[in-house]
N, CA, C and O atoms as CSV, one atom per row, in Angstrom:
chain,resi,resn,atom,element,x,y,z
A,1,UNK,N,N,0.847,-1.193,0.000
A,1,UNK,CA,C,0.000,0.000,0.000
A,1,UNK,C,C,0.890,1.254,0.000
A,1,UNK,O,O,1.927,1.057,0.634
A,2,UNK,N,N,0.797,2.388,-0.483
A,2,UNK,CA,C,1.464,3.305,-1.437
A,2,UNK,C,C,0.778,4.463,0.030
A,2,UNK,O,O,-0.409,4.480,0.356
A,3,UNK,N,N,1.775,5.235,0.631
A,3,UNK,CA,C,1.710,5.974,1.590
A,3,UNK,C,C,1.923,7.613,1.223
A,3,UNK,O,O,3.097,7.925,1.022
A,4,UNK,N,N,0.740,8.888,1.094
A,4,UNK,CA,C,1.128,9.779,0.615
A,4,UNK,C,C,1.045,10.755,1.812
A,4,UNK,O,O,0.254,10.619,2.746
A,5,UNK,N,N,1.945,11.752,1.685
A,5,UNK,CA,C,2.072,12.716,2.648
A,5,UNK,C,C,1.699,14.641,2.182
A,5,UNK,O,O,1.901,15.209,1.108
A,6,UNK,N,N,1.375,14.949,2.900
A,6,UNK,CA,C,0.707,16.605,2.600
A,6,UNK,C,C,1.886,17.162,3.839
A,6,UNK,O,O,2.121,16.589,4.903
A,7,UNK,N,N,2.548,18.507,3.306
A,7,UNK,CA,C,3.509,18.761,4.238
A,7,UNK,C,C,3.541,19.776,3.777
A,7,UNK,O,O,3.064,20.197,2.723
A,8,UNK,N,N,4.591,20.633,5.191
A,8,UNK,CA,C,4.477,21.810,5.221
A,8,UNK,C,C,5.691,22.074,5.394
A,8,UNK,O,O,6.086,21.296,6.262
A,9,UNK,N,N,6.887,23.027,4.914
A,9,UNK,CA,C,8.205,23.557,4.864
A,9,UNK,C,C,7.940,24.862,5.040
A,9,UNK,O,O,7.010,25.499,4.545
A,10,UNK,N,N,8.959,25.315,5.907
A,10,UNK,CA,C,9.107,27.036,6.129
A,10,UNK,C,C,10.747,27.460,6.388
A,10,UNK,O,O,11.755,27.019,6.942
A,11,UNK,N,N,10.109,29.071,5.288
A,11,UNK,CA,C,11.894,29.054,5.668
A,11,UNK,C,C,12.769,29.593,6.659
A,11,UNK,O,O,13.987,29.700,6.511
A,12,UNK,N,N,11.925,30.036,7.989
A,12,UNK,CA,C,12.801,29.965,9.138
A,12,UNK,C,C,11.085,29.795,10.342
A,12,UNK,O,O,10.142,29.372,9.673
A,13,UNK,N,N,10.919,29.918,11.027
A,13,UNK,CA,C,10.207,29.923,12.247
A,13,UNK,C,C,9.632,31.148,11.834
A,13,UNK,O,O,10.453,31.990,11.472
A,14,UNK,N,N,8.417,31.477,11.792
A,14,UNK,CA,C,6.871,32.125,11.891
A,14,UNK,C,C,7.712,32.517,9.786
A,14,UNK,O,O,7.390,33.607,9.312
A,15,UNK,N,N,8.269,31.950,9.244
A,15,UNK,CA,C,8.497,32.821,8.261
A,15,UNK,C,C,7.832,32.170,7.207
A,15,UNK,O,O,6.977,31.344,7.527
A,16,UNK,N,N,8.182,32.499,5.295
A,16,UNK,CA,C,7.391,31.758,4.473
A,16,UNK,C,C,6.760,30.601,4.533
A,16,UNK,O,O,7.402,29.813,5.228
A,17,UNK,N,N,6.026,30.261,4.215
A,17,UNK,CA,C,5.475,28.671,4.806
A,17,UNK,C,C,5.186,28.017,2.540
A,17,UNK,O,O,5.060,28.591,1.459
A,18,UNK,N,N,5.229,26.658,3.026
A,18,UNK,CA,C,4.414,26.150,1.306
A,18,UNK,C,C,3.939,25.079,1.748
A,18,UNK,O,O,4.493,24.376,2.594
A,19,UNK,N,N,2.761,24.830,1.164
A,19,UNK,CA,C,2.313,23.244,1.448
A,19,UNK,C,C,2.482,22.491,0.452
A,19,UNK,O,O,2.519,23.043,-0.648
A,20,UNK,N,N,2.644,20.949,0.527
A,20,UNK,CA,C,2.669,20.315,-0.534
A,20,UNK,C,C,2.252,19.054,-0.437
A,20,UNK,O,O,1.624,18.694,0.559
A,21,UNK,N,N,2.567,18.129,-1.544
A,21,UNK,CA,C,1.934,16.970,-1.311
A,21,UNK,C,C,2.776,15.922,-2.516
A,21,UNK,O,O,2.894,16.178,-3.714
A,22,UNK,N,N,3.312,14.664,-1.771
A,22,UNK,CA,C,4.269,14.002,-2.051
A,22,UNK,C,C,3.588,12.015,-1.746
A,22,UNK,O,O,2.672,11.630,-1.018
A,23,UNK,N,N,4.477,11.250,-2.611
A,23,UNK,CA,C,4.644,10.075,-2.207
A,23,UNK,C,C,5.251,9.613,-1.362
A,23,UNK,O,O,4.986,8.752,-0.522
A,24,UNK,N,N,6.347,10.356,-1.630
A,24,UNK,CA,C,8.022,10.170,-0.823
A,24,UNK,C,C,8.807,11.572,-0.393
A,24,UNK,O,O,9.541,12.385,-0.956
A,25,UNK,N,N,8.264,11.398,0.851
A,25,UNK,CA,C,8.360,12.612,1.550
A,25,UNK,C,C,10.064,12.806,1.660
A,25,UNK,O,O,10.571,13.924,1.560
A,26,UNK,N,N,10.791,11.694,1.856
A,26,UNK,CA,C,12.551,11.878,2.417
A,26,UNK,C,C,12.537,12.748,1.152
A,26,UNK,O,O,12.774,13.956,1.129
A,27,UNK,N,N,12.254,12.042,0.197
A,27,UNK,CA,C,12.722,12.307,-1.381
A,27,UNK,C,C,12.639,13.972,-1.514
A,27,UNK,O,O,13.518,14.834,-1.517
A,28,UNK,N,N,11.691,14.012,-1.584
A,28,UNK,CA,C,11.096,15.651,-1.412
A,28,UNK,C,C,11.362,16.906,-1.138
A,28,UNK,O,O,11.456,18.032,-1.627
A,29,UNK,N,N,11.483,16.051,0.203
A,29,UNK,CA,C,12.033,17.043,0.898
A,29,UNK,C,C,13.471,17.504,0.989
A,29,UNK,O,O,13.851,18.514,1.583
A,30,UNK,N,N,14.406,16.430,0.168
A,30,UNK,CA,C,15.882,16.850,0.071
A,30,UNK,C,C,16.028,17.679,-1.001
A,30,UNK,O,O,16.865,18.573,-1.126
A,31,UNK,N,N,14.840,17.213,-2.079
A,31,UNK,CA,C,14.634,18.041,-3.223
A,31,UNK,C,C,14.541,19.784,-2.933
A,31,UNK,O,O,15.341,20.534,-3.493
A,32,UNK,N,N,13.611,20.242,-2.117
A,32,UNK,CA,C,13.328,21.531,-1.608
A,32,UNK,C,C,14.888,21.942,-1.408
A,32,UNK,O,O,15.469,22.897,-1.921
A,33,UNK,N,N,15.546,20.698,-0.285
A,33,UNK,CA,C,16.531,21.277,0.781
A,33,UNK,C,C,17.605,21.906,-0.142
A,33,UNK,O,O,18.025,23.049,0.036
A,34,UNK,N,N,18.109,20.924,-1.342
A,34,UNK,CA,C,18.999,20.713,-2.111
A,34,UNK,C,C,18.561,21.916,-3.438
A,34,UNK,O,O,19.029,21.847,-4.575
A,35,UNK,N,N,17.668,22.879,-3.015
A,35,UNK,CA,C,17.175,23.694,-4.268
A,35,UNK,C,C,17.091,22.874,-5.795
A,35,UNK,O,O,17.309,23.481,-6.843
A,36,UNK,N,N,16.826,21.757,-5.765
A,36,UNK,CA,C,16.627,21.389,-6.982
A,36,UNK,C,C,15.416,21.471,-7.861
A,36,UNK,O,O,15.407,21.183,-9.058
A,37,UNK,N,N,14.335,21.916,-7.113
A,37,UNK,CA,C,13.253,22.118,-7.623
A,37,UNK,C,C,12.597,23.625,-7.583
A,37,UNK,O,O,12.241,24.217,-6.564
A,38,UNK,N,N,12.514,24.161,-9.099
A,38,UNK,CA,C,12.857,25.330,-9.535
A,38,UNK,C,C,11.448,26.231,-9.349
A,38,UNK,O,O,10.437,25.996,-10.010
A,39,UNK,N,N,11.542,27.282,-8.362
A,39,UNK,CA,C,10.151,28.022,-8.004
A,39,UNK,C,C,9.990,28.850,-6.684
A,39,UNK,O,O,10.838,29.503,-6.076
A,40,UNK,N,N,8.548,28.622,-6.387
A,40,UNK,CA,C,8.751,29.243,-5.172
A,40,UNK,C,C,9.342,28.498,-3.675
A,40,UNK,O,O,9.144,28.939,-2.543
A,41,UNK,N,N,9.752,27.837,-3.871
A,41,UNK,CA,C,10.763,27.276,-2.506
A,41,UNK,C,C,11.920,27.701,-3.143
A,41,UNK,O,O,12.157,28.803,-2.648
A,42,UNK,N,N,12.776,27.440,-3.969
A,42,UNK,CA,C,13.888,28.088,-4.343
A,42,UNK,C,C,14.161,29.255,-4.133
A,42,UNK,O,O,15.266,29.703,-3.827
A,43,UNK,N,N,13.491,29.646,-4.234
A,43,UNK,CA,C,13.158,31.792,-4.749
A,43,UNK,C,C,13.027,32.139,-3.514
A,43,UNK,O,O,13.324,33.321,-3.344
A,44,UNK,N,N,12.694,31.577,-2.556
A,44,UNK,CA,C,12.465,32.088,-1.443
A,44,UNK,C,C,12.886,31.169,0.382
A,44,UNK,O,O,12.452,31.113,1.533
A,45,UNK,N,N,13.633,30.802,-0.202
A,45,UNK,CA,C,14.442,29.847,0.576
A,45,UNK,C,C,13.817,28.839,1.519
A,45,UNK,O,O,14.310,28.458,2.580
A,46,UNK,N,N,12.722,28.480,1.016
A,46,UNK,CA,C,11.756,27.575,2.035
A,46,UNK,C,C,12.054,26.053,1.773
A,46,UNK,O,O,11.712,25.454,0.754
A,47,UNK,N,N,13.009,25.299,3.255
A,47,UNK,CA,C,13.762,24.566,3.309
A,47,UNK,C,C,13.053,23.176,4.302
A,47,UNK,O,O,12.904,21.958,4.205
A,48,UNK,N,N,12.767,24.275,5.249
A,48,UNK,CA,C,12.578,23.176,6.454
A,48,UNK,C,C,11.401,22.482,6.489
A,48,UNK,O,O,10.352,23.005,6.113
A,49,UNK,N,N,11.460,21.344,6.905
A,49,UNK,CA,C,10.287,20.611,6.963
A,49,UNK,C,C,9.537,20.811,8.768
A,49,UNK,O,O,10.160,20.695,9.824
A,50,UNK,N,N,8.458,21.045,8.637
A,50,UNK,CA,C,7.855,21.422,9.956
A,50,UNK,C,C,6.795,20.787,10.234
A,50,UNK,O,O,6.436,20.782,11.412
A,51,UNK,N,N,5.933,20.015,9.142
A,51,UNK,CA,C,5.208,19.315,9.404
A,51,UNK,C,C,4.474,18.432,8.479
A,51,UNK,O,O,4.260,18.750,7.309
A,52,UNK,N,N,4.134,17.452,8.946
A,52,UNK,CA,C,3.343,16.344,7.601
A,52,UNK,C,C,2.228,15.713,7.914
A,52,UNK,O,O,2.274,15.443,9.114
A,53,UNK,N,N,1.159,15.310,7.386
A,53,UNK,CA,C,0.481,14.631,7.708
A,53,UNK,C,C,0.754,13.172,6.858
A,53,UNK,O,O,1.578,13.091,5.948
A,54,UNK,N,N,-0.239,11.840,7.409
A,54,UNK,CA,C,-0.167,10.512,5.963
A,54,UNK,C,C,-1.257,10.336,5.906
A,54,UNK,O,O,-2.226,10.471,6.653
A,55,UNK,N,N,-1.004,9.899,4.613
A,55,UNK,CA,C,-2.427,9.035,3.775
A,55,UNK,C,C,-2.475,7.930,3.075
A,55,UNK,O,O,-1.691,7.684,2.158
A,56,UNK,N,N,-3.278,7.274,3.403
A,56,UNK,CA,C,-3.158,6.008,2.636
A,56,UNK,C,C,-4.397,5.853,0.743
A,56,UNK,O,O,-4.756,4.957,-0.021
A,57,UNK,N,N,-4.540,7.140,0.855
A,57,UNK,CA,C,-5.392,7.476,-0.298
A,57,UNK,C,C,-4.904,8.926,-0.795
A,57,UNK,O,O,-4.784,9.964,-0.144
A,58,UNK,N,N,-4.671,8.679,-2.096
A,58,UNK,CA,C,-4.075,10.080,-3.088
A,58,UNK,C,C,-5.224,11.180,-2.951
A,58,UNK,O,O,-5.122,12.402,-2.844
A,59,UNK,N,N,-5.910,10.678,-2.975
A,59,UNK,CA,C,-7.618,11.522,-2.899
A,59,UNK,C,C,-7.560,12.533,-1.894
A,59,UNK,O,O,-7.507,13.749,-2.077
A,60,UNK,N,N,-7.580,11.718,-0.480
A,60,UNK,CA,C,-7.307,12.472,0.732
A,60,UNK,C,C,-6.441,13.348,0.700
A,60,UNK,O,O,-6.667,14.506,1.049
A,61,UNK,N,N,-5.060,12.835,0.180
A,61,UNK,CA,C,-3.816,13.696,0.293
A,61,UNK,C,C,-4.050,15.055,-0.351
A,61,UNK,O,O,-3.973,16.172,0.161
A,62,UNK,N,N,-4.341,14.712,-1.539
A,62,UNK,CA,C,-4.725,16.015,-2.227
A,62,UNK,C,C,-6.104,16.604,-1.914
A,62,UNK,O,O,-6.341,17.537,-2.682
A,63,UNK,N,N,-6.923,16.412,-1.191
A,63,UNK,CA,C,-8.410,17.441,-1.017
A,63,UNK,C,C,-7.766,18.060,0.355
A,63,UNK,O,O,-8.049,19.254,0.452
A,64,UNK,N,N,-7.139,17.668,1.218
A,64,UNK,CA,C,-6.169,18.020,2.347
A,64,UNK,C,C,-5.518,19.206,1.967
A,64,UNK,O,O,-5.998,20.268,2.364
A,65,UNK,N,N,-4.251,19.213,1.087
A,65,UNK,CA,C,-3.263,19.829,0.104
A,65,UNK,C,C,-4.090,21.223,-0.231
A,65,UNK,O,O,-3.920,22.414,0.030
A,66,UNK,N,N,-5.156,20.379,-1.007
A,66,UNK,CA,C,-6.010,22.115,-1.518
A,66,UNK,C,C,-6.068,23.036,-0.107
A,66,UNK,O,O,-5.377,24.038,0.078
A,67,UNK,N,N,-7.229,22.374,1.027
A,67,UNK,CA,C,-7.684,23.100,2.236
A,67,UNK,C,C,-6.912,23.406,2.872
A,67,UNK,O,O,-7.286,24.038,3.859
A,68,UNK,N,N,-5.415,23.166,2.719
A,68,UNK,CA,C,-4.363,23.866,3.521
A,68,UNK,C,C,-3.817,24.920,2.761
A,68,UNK,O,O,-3.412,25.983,3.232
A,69,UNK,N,N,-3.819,24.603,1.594
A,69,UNK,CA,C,-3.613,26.053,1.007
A,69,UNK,C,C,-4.458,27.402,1.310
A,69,UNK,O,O,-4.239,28.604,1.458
A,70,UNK,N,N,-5.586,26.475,1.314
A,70,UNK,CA,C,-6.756,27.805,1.561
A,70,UNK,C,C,-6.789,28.397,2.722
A,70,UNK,O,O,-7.425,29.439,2.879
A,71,UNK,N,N,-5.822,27.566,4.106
A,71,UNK,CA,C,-6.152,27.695,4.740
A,71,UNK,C,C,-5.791,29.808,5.537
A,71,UNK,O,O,-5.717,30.619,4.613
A,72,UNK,N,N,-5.681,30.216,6.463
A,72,UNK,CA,C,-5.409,31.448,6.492
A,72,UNK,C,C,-3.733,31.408,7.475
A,72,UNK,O,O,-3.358,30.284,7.811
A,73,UNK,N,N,-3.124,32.234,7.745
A,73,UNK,CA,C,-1.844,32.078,7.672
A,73,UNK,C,C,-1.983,31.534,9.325
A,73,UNK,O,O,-1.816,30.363,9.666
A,74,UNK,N,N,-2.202,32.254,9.912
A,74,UNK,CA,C,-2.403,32.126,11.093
A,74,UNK,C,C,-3.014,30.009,11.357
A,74,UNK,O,O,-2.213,29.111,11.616
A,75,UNK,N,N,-3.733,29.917,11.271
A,75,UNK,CA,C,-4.700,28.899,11.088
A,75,UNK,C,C,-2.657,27.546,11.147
A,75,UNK,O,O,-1.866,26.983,11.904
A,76,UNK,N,N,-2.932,27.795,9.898
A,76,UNK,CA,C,-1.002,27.021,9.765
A,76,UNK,C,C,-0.148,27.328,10.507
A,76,UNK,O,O,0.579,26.427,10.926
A,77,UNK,N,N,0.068,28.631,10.918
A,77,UNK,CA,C,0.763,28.320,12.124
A,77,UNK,C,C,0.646,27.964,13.208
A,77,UNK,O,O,1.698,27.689,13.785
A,78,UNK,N,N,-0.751,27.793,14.034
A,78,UNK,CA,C,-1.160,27.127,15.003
A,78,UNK,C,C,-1.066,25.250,15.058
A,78,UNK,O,O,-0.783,24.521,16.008
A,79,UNK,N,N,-1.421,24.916,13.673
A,79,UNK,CA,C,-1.312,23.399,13.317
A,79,UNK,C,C,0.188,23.277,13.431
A,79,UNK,O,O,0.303,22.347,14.230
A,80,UNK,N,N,1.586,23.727,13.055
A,80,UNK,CA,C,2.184,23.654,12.609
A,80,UNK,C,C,2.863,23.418,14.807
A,80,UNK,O,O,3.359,22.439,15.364
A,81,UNK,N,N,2.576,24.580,15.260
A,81,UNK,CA,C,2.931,24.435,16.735
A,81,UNK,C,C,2.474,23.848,17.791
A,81,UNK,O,O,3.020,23.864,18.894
A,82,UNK,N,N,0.815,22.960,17.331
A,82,UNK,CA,C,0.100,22.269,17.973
A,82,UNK,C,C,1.593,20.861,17.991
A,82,UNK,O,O,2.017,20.561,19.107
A,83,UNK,N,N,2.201,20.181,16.800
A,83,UNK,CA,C,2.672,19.246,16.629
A,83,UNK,C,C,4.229,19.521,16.656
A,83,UNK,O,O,5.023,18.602,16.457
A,84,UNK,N,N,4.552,20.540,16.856
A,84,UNK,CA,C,5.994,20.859,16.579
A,84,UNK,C,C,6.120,22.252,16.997
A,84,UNK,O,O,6.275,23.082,16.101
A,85,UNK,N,N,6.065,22.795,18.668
A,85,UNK,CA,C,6.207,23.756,18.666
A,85,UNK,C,C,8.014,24.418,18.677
A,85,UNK,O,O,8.476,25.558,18.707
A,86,UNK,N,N,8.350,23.670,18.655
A,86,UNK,CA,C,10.414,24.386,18.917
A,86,UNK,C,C,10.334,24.610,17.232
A,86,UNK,O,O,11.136,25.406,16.744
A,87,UNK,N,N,9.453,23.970,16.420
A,87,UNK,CA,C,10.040,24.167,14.913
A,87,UNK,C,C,10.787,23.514,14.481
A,87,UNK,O,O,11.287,23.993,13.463
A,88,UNK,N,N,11.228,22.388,14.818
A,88,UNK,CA,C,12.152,21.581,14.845
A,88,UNK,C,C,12.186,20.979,12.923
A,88,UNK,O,O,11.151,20.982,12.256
A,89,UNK,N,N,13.297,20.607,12.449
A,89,UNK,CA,C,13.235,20.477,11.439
A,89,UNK,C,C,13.296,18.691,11.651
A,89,UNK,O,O,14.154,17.961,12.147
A,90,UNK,N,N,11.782,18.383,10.939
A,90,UNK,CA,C,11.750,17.212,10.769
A,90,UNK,C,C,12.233,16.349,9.973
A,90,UNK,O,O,12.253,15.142,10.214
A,91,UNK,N,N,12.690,16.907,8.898
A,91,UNK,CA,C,13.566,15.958,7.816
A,91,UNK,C,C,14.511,15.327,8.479
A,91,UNK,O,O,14.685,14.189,8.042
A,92,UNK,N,N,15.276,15.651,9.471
A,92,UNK,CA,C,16.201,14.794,10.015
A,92,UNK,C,C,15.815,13.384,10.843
A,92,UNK,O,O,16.727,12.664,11.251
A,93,UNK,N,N,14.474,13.050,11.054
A,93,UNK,CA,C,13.640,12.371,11.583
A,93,UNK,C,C,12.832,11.160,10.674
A,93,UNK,O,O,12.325,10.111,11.072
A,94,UNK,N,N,12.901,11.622,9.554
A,94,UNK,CA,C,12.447,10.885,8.537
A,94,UNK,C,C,13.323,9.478,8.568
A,94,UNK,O,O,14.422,9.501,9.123
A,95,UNK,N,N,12.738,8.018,7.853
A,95,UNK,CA,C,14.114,7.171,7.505
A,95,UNK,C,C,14.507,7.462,6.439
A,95,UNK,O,O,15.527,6.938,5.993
């Protein structure tokens, strides 16, 4: 069964935030880290991983993905410190 993740990177503590939505979150997220993927995480240095949710359905992952986009800034940063308030960069936590 094929495990998808909706996540959230920022590029320092209360700063840019992006949400996204991945298969393979390690993968991904080295992608962001490693600027290899050309846009607004590049452009604006949004690195860290701060938070993720899983899914075991693409469906979920992405109707999730949308409503966090929509969500209001504030709103994400409360989710983001409910589960991770030091900010801690979770990519190092990943296997």
């Amino acid at each position: 069964m094929m495990t998808y993740y909706v996540y959230i990177l920022a590029s320092k503590r209360n700063g840019t935030l992006y949400v996204g939505v991945t298969n393979d979150l390690a993968r991904r997220a080295y992608e962001h880290r490693a600027g290899l993927i050309k846009g607004f995480t590049k452009k604006y240095g949004v690195k860290v991983l701060v938070y993720f949710e899983e899914f075991d359905d693409i469906g979920f992952a992405i109707q999730r993905e949308r409503n966090l986009k929509k969500w209001k800034r504030d709103w994400k940063l409360n989710l983001i410190e409910s589960s991770n308030p030091d900010w801690e960069d979770l990519y190092f936590e990943l296997d």
